[in-house]
MIVEXZA-420846 format. One record per residue (C-alpha): residue number from 1; residue in three letters; x, y, z. Coordinates in pm, whole numbers, plus 50000, padded with zeros to 5 digits. Layout:
% residues N
<site num="NUM" residuo="ALA" x="X" y="Y" z="Z"/>
...
END
This chain:
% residues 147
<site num="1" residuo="UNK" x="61385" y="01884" z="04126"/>
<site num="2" residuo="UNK" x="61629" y="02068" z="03893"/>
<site num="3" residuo="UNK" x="61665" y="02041" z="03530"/>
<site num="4" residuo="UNK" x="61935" y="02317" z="03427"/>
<site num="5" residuo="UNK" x="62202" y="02448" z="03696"/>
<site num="6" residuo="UNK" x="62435" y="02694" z="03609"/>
<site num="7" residuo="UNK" x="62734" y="02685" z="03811"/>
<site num="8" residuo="UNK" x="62995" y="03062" z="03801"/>
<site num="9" residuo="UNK" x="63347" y="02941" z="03809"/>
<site num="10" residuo="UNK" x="63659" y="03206" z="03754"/>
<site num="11" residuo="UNK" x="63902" y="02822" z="03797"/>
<site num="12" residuo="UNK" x="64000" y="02912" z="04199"/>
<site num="13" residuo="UNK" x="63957" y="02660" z="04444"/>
<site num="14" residuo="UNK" x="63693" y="02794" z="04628"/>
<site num="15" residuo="UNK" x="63490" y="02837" z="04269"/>
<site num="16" residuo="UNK" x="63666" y="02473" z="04212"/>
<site num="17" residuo="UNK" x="63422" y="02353" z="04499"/>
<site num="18" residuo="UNK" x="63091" y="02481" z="04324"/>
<site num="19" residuo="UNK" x="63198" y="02338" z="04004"/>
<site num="20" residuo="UNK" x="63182" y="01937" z="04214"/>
<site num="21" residuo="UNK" x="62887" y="02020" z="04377"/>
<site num="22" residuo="UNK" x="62697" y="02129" z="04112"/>
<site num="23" residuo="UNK" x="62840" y="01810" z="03908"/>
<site num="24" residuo="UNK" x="62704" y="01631" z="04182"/>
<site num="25" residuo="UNK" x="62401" y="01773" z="04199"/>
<site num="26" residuo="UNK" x="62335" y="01764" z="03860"/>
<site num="27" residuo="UNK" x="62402" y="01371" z="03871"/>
<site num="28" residuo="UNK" x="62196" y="01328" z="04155"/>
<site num="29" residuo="UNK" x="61867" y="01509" z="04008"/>
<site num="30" residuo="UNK" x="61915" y="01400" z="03607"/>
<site num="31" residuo="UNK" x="61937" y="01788" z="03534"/>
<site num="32" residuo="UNK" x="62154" y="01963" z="03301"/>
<site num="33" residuo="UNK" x="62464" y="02167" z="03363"/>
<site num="34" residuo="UNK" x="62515" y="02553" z="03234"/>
<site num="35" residuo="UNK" x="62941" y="02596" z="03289"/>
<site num="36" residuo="UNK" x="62968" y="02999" z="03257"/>
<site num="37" residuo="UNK" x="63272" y="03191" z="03292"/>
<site num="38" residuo="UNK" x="63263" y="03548" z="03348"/>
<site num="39" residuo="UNK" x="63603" y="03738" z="03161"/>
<site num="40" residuo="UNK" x="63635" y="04075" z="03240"/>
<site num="41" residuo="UNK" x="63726" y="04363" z="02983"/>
<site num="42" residuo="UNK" x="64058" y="04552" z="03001"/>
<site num="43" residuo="UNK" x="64040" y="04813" z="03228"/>
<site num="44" residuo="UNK" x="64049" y="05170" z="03012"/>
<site num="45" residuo="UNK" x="64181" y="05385" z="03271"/>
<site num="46" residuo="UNK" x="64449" y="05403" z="03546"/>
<site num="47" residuo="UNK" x="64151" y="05413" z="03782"/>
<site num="48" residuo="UNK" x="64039" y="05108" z="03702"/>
<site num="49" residuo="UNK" x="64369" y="04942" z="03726"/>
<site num="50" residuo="UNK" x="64470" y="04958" z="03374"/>
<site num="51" residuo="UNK" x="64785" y="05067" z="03194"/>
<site num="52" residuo="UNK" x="64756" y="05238" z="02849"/>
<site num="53" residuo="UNK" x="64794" y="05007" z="02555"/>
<site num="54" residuo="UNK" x="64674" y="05022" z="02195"/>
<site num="55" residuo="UNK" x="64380" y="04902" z="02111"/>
<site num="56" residuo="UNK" x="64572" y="04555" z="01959"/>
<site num="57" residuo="UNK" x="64729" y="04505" z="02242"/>
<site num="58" residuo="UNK" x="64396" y="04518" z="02425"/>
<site num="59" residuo="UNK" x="64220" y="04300" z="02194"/>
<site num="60" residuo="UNK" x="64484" y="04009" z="02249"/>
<site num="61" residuo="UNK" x="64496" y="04068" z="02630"/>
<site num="62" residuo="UNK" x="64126" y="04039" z="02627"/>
<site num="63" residuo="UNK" x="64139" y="03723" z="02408"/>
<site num="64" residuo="UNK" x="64378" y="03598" z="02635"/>
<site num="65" residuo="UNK" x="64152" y="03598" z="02938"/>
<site num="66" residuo="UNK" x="63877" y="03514" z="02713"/>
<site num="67" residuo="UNK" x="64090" y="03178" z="02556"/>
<site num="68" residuo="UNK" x="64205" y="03073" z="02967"/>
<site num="69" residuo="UNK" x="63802" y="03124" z="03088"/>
<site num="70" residuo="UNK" x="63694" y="02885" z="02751"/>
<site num="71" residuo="UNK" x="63953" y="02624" z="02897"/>
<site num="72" residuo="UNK" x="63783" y="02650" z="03257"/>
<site num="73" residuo="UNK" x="63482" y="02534" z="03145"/>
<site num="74" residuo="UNK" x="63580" y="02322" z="02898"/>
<site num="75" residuo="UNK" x="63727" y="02142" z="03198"/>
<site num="76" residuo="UNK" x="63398" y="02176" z="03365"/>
<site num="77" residuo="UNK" x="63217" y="01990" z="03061"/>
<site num="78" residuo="UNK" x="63490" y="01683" z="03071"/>
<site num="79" residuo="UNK" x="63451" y="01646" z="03497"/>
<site num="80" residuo="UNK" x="63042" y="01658" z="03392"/>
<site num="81" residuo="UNK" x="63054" y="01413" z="03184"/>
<site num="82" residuo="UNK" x="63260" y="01175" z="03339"/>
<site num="83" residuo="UNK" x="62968" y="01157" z="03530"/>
<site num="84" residuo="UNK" x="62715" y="01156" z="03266"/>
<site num="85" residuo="UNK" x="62611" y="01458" z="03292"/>
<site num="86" residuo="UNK" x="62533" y="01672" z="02971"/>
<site num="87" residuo="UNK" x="62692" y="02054" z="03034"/>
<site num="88" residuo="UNK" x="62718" y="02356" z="02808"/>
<site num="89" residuo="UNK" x="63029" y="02524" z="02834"/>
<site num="90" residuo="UNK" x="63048" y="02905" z="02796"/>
<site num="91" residuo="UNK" x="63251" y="03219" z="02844"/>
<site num="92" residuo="UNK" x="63077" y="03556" z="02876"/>
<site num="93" residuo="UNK" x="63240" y="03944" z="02846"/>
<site num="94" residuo="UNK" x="63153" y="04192" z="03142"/>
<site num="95" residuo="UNK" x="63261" y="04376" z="03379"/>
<site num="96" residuo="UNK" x="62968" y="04323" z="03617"/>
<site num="97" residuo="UNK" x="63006" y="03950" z="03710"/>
<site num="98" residuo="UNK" x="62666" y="03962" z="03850"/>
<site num="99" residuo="UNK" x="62489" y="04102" z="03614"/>
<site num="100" residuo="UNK" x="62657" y="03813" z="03321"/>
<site num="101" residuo="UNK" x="62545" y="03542" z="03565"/>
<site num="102" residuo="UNK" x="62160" y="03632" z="03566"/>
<site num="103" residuo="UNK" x="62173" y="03699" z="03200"/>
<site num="104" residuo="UNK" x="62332" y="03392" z="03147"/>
<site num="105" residuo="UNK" x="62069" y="03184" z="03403"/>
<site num="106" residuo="UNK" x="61757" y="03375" z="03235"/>
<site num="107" residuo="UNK" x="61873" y="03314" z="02885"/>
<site num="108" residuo="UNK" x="61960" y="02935" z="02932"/>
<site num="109" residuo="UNK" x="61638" y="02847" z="03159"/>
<site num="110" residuo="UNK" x="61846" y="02744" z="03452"/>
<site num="111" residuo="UNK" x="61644" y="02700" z="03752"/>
<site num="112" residuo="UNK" x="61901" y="02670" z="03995"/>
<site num="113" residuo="UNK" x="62295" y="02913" z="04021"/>
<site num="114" residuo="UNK" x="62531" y="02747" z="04231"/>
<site num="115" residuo="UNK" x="62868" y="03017" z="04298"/>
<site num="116" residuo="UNK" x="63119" y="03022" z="04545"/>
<site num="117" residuo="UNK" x="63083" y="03245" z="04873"/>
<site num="118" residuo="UNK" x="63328" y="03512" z="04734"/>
<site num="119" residuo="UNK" x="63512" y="03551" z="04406"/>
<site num="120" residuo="UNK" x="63832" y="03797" z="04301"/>
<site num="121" residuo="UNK" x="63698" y="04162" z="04266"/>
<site num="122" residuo="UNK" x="63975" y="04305" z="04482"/>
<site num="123" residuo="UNK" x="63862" y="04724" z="04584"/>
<site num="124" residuo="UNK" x="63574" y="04696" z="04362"/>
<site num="125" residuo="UNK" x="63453" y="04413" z="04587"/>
<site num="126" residuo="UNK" x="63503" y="04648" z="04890"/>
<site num="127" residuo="UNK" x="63309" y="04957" z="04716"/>
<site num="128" residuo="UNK" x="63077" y="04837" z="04499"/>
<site num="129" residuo="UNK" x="62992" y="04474" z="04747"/>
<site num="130" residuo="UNK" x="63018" y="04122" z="04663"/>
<site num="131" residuo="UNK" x="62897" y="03993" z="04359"/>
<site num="132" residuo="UNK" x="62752" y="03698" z="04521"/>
<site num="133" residuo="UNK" x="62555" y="03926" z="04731"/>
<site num="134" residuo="UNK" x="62454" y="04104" z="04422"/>
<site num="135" residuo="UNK" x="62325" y="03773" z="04253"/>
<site num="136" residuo="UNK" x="62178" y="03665" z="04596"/>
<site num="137" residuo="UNK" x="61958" y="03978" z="04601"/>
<site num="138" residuo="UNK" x="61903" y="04003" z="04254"/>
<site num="139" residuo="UNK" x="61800" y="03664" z="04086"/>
<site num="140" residuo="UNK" x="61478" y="03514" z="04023"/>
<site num="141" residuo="UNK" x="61607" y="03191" z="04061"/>
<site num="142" residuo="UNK" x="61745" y="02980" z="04366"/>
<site num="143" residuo="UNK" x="62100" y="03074" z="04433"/>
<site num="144" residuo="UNK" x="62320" y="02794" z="04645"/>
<site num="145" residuo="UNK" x="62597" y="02975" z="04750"/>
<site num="146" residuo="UNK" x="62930" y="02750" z="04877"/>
<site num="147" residuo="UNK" x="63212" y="02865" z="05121"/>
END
């Protein structure tokens, strides 16, 4: 049925729930398992919901988000194989979740993104829309979506 599934998770519950379905899923149909994290970039202006630092402060806020999203899916990979299944773990830098997650499912051959219903974009999830929608409307792939 499936033989790659990437499944988004940011470590939430909700995205906590995608992550044992997909395991299970994965189990179930002998496929492999793509673990992405999406880390965002620090925001560059007050508008975006930044505060001005220099640029090495940036760089070690950024690693910092970038270390705790390596450690989500690392945690992914150890659930996975518990039950023997094989899983790449990976983080990915952008500030469109979305657009990471189709990247990331075209570039690994996944035929199958599983995501939580809703993820935390805060007023950019109000203005711009969901990023689940976004991937929804937008892959090329099956997208199972879990609330």
């Amino acid at each position: 049925m499936y033989h790659r599934i990437l499944v988004a998770t940011d470590g939430s519950e909700l995205s906590q729930k995608a992550v044992t379905s997909s395991i299970d899923l994965a189990a179930l149909c002998g496929a492999e398992l793509v673990a992405i994290s999406v880390v965002p970039r620090y925001p560059q202006s007050y508008f975006e919901g930044g505060m001005a630092l220099q640029p090495e402060e940036m760089q070690r806020v950024e690693q910092q988000w970038s270390d705790k999203g390596q450690s989500i899916v690392d945690a992914v990979k150890v659930a996975a194989a518990a039950k023997g299944v094989n899983t790449q773990a990976i983080t990915m830098t952008s500030d469109v979740v979305s657009d990471a997650l189709i990247t990331a499912a075209t570039k690994h051959q996944c035929d199958l993104i599983v995501m939580a219903s809703h993820g935390r974009r805060g007023i950019q999830r109000l203005l711009l829309g969901s990023e689940t929608q976004h991937v929804l409307t937008h892959a090329n792939i099956p997208v199972l979506v879990l609330k």
